[in-house]
N, C-alpha and C positions, 0 to 999 in steps of 0.2 A: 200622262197617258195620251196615246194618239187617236186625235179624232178623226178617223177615215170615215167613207160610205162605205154601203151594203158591196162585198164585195160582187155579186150579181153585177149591180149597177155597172161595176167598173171592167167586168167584163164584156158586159154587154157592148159597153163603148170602142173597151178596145178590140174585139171583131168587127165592131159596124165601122171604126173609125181606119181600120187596115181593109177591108174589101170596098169601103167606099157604098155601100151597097146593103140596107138593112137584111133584106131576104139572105143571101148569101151567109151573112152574119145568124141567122137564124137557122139557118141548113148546119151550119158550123155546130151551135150551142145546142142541137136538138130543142128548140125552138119556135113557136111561129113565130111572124115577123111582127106581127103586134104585140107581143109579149118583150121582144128587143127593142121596139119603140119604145113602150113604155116602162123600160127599166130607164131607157136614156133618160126620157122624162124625168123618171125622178131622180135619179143622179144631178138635170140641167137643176130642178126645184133646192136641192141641198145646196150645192154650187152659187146659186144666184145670179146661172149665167146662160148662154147662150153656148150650147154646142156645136149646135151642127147648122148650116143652111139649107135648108130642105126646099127651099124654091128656088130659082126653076130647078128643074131636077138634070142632072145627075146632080146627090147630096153633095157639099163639101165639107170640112171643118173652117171653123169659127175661127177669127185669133185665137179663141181662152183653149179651143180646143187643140188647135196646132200645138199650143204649150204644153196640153195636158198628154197627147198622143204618145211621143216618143219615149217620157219619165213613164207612163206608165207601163209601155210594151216593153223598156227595160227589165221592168219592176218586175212583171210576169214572167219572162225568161227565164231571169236567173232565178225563180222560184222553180220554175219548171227542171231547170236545169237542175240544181239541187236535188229534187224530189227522184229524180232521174238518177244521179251519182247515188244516195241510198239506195235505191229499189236494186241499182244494181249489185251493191255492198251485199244488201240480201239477197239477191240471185245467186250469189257467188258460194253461197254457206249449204251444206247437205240441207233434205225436207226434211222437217222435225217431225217426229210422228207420236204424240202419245198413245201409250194402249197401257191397259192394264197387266200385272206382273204374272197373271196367268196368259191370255192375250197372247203377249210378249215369248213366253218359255212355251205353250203347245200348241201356238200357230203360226205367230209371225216368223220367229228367228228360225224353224227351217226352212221355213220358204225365200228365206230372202236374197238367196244366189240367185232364185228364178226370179225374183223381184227386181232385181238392178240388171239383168241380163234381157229381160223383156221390154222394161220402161227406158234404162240406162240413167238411171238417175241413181243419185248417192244419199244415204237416208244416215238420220241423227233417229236413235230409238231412245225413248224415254218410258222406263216403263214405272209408273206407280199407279196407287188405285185412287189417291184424291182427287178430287175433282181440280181441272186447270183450267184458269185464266186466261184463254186465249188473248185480251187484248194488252195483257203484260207481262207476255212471255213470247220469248221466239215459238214457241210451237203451232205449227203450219196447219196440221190435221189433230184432231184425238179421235180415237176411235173406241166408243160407247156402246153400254150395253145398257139398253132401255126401251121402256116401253114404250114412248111416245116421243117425240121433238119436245127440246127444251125451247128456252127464250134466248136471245139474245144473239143469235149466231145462225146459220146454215145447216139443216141436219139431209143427209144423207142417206138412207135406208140402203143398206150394203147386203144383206143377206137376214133372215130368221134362223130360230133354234129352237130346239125343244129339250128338255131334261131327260135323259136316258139311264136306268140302273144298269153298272158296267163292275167286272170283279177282273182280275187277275184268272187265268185259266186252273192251275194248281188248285185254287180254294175251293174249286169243285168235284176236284177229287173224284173224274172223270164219269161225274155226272152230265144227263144233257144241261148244257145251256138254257134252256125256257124250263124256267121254275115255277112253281105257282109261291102267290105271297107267304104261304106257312111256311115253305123252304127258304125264301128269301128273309124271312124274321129269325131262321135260326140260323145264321150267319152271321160274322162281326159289321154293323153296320158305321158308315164313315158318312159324318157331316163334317160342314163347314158352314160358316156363319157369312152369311149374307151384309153386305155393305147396307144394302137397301133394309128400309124396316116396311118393302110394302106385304101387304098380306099375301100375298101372292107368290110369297120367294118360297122355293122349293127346300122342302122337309121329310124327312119318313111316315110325319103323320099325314102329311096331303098324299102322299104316294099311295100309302097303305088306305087311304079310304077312296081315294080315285081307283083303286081295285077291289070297292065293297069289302074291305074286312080293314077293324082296327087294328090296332098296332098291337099285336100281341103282347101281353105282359111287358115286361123291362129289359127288349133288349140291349145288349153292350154296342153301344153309339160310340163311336171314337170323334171326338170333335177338333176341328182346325177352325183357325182365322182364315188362311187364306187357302180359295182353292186351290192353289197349284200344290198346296201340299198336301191336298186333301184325295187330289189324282194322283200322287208322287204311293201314295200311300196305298192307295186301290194296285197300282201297277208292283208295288212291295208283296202283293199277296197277305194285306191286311186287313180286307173287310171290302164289301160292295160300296160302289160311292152312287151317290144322285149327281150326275155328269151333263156339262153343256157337251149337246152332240157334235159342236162344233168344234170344241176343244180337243175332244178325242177323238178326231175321225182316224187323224194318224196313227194312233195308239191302236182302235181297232182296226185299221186297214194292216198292220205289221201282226195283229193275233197279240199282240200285249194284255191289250182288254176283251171283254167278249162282254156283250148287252145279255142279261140274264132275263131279263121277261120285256114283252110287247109294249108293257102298260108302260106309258111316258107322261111327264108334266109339260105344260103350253112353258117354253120358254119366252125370252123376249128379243128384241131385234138387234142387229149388229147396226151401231151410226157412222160413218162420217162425220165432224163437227167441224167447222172451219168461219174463216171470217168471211163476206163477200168482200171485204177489201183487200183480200189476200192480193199481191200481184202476179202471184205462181196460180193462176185459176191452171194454167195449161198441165203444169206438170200434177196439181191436186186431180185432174177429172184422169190424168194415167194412170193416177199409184189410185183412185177409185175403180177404175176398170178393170183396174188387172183384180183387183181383188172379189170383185163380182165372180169372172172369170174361174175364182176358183172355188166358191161353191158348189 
């Protein structure tokens, strides 16, 4: 095993020991310059030796340090260097973006001619609903649907949503649009089940009582796993869905769907999720902007 110092220490030195000049050395490392004295310090304490000649002033290096200066500033280079040939390996690859498999099918993938035409950047789309591992997986951004900021990463607040009841136009059978809830329970009604088990996830029975009236009797509930087939199925002319309004804006901005009554559920928020060690900070806060942009 090798036994090196703190690598602090060794940086410390090898700024102070290439500007000649502890402050400078400390401007460098964001720093004060008593903080870079005293890493040298204790690098000379490990060492058992004498770095620097600090009197008369201007500093110089010691013999131990003359020895040490040049092996070190090699040693850092071609780390640097290295770290430089990856980052760029990774620059070179499209931005990964996870999003969820609804997400993906009724927001992102028509937008994203205008997505690589505005930013100019080329995108890797990953869409599933499991939760991913940002620190061991190429994936650049995911973009979450959640209440709050998780741990362990950068959250991004991109836009809000609310739950909207939306049908097919046909199943109205050219009725108005704004029902009251008795008209809306005798219609085939469409769920989907929720990833989330928090109490808060959108149901018929939150709907129908956030509209003062229960759920009438046993209506015919068609249920899905996943919502995109639970909107796939509302736009079939098979029963009203509880819809993110985000999800269908395009659907109803084309007259596919039409929102059947006022009464809507508090949805939850759109994230950004990313590392701050990302080194594409520049092209993550584009492909963020532009997506604000399109709320």
């Amino acid at each position: 095993m090798r036994r090196l110092p703190p690598l602090h220490a060794l940086r410390a030195f090898e700024a102070a020991a290439r500007h000649l000049h502890f402050s400078k050395a400390a401007e460098e490392l964001n720093l004060t310059p008593t903080a870079v004295s005293h890493q040298v310090r204790h690098l000379e304490d490990i060492l058992g030796v004498t770095l620097f000649h600090r009197y008369p002033r201007p500093v110089r290096l010691s013999p131990e340090g003359e020895t040490l200066y040049p092996v070190l500033r090699e040693a850092l280079d071609r780390v640097a260097a290295a770290v430089e040939d990856i980052s760029a390996v990774r620059l070179d690859r499209p931005l990964t973006v996870s999003v969820t498999m609804a997400f993906a099918s009724r927001w992102l993938t028509p937008r994203l001619p205008s997505l690589r035409a505005e930013t100019g950047l080329a995108f890797a789309i990953e869409a599933e609903d499991r939760p991913v591992d940002l620190h061991a997986s190429d994936v650049d951004i995911a973009i979450r649907y959640s209440e709050a900021p998780g741990q362990g990463a950068e959250w991004v607040r991109l836009f809000d949503d609310r739950i909207v009841p939306v049908c097919a136009p046909p199943l109205l059978q050219g009725r108005s649009p704004d029902l009251d809830p008795g008209e809306i329970a005798g219609l085939p009604l469409i769920h989907y089940r929720w990833k989330s088990k928090s109490k808060d996830a959108p149901s018929w029975e939150r709907w129908f009582a956030r509209a003062a009236q229960g759920l009438p009797g046993k209506p015919a509930v068609q249920t899905f796993s996943e919502e995109v087939h639970a909107i796939d199925a509302a736009v079939a002319g098979q029963g009203v869905v509880l819809a993110s309004e985000v999800l269908v804006s395009d659907l109803l901005a084309r007259g596919e769907l039409i929102r059947v009554s006022q009464i809507t559920l508090p949805g939850l928020a759109f994230w950004g999720v990313f590392l701050s060690s990302n080194p594409r900070a520049g092209e993550l806060k584009l492909f963020m902007d532009w997506m604000r942009k399109q709320k």
